[in-house]
TORROLO-873739 format. One record per residue (C-alpha): x, y, z; residue number from 1. Coordinates in nm, 2 decimals. Layout:
BEGIN
<r u="X" v="Y" w="Z" n="NUM"/>
...
***
This chain:
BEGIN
<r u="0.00" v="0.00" w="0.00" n="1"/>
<r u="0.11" v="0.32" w="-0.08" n="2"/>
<r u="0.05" v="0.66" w="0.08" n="3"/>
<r u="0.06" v="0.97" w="-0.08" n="4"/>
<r u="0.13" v="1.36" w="0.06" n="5"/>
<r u="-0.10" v="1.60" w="-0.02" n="6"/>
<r u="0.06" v="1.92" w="0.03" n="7"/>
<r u="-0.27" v="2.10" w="-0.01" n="8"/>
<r u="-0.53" v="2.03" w="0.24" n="9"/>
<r u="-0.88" v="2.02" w="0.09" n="10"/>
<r u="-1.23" v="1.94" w="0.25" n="11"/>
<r u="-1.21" v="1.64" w="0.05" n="12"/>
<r u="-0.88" v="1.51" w="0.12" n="13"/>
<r u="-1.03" v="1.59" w="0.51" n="14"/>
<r u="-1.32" v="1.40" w="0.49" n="15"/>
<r u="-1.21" v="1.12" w="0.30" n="16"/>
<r u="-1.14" v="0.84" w="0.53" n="17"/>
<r u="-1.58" v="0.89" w="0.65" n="18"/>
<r u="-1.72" v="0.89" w="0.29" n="19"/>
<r u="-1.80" v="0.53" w="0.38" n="20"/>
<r u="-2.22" v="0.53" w="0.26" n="21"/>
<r u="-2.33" v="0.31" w="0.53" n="22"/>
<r u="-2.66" v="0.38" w="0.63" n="23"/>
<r u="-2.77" v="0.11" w="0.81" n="24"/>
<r u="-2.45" v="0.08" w="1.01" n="25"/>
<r u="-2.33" v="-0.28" w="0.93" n="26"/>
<r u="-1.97" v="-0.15" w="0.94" n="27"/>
<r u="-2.00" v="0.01" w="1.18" n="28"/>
<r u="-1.72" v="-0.24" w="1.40" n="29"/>
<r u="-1.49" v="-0.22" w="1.12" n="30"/>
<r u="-1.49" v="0.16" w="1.08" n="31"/>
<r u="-1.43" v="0.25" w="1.41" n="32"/>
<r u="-1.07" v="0.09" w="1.46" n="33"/>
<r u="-0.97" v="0.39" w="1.23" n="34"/>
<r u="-1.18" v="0.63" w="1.43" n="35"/>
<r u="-0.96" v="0.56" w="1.73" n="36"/>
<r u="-0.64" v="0.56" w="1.56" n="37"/>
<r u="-0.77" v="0.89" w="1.45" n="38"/>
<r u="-0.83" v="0.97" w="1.81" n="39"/>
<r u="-0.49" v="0.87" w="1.94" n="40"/>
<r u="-0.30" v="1.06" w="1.65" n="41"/>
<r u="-0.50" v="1.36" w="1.79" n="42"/>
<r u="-0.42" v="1.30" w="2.12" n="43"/>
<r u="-0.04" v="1.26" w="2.06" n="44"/>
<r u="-0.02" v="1.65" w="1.86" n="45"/>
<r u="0.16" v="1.49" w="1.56" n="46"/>
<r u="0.21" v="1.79" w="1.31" n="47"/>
<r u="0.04" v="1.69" w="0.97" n="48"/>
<r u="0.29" v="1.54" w="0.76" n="49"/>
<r u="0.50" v="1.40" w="1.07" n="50"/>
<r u="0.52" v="1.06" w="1.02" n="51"/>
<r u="0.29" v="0.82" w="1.28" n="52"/>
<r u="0.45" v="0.62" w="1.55" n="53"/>
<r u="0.51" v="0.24" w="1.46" n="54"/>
<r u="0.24" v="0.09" w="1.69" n="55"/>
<r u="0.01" v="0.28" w="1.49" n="56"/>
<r u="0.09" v="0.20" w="1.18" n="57"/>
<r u="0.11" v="-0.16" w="1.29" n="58"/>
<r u="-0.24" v="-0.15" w="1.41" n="59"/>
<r u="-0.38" v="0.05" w="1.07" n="60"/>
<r u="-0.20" v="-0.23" w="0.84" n="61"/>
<r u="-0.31" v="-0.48" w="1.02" n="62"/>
<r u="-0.70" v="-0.37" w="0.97" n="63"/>
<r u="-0.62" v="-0.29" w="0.63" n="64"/>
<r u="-0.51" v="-0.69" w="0.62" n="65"/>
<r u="-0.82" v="-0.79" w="0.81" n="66"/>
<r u="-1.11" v="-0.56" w="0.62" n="67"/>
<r u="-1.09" v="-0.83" w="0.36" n="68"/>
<r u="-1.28" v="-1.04" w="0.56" n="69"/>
<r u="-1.63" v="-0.80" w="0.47" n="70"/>
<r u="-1.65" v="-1.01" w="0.15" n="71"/>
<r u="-1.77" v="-1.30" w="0.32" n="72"/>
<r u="-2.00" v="-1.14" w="0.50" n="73"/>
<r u="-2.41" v="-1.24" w="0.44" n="74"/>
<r u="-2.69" v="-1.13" w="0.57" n="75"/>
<r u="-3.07" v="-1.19" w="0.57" n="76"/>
<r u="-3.32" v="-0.91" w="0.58" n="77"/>
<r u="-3.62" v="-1.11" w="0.52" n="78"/>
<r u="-3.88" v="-1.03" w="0.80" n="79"/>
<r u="-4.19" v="-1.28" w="0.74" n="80"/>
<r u="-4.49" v="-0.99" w="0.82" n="81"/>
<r u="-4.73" v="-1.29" w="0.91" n="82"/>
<r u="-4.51" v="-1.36" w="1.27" n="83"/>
<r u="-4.47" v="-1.27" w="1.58" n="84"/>
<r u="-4.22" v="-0.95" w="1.63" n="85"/>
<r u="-4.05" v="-0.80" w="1.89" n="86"/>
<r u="-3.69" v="-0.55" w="1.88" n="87"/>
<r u="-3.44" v="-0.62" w="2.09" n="88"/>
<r u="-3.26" v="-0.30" w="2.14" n="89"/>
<r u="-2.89" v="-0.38" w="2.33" n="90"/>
<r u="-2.65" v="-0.06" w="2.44" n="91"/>
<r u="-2.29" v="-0.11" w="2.60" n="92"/>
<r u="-1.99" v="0.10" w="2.63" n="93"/>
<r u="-1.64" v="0.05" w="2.73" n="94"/>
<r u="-1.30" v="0.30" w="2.79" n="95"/>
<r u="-1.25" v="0.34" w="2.42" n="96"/>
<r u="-1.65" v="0.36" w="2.28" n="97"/>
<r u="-1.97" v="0.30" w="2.29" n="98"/>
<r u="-2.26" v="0.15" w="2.10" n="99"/>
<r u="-2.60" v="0.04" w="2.07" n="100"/>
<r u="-2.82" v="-0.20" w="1.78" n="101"/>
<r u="-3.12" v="-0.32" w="1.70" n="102"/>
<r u="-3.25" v="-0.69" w="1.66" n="103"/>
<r u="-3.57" v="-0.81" w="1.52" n="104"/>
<r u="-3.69" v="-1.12" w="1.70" n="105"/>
<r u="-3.92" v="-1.32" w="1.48" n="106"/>
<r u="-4.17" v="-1.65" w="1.59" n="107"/>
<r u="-4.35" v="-1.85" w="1.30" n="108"/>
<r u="-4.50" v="-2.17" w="1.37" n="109"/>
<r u="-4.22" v="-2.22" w="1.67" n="110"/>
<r u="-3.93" v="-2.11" w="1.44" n="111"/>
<r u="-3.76" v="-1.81" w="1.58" n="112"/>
<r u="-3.54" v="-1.61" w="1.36" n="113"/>
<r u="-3.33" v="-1.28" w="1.49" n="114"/>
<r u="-3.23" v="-1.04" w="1.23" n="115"/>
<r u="-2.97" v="-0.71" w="1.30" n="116"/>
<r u="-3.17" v="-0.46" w="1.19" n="117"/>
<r u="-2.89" v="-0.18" w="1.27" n="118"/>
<r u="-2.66" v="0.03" w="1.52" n="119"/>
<r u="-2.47" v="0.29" w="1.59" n="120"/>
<r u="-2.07" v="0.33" w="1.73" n="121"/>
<r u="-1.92" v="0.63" w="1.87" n="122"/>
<r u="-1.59" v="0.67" w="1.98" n="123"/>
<r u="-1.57" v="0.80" w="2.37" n="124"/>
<r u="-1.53" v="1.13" w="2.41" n="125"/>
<r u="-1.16" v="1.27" w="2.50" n="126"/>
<r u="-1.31" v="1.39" w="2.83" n="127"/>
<r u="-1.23" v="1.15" w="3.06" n="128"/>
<r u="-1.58" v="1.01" w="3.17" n="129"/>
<r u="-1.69" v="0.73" w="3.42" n="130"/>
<r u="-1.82" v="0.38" w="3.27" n="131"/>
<r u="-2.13" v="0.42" w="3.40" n="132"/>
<r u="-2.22" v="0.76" w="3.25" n="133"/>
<r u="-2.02" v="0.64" w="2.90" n="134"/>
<r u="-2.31" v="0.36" w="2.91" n="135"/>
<r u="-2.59" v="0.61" w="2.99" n="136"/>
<r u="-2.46" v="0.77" w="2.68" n="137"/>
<r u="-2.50" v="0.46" w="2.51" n="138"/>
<r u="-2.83" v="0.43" w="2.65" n="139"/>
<r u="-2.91" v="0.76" w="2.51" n="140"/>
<r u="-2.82" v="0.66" w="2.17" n="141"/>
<r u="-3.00" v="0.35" w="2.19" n="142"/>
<r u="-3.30" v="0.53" w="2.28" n="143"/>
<r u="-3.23" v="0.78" w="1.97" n="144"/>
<r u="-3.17" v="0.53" w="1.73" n="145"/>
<r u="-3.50" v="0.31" w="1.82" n="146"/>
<r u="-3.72" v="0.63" w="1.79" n="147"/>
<r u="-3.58" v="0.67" w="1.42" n="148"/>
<r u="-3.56" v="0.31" w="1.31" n="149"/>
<r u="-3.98" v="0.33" w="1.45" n="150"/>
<r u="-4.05" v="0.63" w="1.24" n="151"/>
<r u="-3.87" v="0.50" w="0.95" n="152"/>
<r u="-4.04" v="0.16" w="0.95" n="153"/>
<r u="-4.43" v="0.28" w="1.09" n="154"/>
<r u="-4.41" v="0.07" w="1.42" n="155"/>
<r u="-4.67" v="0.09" w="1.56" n="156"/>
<r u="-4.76" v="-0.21" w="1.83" n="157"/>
<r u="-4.39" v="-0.41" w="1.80" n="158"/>
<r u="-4.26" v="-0.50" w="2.18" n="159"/>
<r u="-3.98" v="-0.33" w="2.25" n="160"/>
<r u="-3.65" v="-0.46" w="2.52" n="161"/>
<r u="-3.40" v="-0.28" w="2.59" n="162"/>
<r u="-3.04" v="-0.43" w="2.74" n="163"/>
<r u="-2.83" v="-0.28" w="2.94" n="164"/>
<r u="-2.56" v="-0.49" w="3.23" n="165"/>
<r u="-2.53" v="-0.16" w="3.40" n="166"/>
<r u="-2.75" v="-0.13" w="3.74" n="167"/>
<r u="-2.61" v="0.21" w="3.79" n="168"/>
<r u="-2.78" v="0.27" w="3.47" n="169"/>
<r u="-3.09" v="0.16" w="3.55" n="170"/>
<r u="-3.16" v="0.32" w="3.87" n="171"/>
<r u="-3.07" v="0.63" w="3.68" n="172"/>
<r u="-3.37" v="0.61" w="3.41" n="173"/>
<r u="-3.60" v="0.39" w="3.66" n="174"/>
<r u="-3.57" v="0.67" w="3.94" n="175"/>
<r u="-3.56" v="1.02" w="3.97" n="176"/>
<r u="-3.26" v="1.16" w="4.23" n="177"/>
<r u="-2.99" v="1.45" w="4.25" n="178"/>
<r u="-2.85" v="1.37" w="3.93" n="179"/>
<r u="-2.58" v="1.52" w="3.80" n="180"/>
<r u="-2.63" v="1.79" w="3.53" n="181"/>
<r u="-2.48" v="1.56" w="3.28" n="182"/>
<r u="-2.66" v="1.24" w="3.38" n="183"/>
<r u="-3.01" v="1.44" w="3.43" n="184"/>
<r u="-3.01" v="1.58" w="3.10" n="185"/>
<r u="-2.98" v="1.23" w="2.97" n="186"/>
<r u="-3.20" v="1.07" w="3.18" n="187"/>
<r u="-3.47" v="1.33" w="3.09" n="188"/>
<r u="-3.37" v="1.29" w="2.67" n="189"/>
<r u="-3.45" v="0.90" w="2.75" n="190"/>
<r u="-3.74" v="0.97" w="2.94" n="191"/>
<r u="-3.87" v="1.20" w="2.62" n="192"/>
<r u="-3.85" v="0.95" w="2.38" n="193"/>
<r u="-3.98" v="0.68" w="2.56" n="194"/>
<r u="-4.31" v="0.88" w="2.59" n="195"/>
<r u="-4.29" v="1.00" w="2.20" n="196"/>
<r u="-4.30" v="0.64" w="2.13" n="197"/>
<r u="-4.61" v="0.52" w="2.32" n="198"/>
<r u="-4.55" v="0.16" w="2.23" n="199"/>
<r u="-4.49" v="-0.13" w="2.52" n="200"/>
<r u="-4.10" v="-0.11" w="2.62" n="201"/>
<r u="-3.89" v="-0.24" w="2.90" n="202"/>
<r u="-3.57" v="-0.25" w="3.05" n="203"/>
<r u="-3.37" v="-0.54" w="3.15" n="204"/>
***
């Protein structure tokens, strides 16, 4: 592979590594090792044509080896109208990101089927932030996504459950305390949608 120098720095040249038309977010897992080697060269103050340490570069060719691997990728977005449906909405976060995505639990004649139906990846903020309240943000995005992927699709009377392994979490949007400004402004953005989407949901 071979990289090239631009010595003038255009928009394009800029945005280039995210014109990646994705808009159901199935590479989502994939794209993000380059976010956060993105990240770290930010973090590190490199000037713009200094060349990148050598665990960095290791790390980019080594996705570049693996992204191969997208060509055997299949999937099935057959949803049989005539069953039983539920979404199965899962959020998580860790130190480096955090996500969220959307399954589609089908039953027909005792055959169930789950389908990804999409998600969403965000790299952490440089802020350094606890777990807990990088999972509410999750949670928020979760909440966020669901509300779009119901107006997009006319839900109407689907069940909804949404996962989350965080109990800190839960007593958060299950209770209302002395939040934090940062947690209470996403608590109460979770809380909205959840009553804009007036159909059955649940946390677990």
């Amino acid at each position: 592979m071979q990289c090239a120098i631009y010595r003038s720095f255009t928009a394009f040249y800029q945005k280039s590594p995210f014109l990646l038309f994705d808009p159901i977010g199935f590479t989502a897992p994939v794209t993000l090792i380059p976010k956060l080697l993105l990240q770290i060269t930010w973090s590190i103050k490199l000037s713009w044509d200094e060349p990148l340490p050598n665990d960095i570069c290791s790390e980019y060719f080594k996705w570049v080896a693996n992204i191969e691997c997208l060509e055997q990728c299949r999937l099935s977005l057959y949803v049989p109208m005539n069953s039983s449906i539920a979404l199965h909405v899962f959020c998580d976060a860790n130190q480096f990101a955090y996500a969220c995505c959307i399954f589609m639990r089908t039953e027909i004649e005792d055959k169930v089927q789950t389908i990804l139906i999409t998600d969403k990846v965000r790299v952490a903020p440089t802020e350094i932030l606890t777990l807990p309240r990088l999972k509410l943000m999750a949670v928020v995005k979760a909440v966020r996504l669901y509300t779009f992927l119901k107006s997009a699709f006319e839900i109407h009377d689907f069940e909804c459950y949404f996962w989350t392994d965080s109990t800190v979490v839960l007593a958060w949007i299950t209770n209302e305390g002395l939040w934090s400004v940062l947690v209470k402004n996403r608590v109460r953005e979770t809380s909205y949608h959840f009553n804009k989407a007036m159909v059955p949901c649940a946390w677990k």
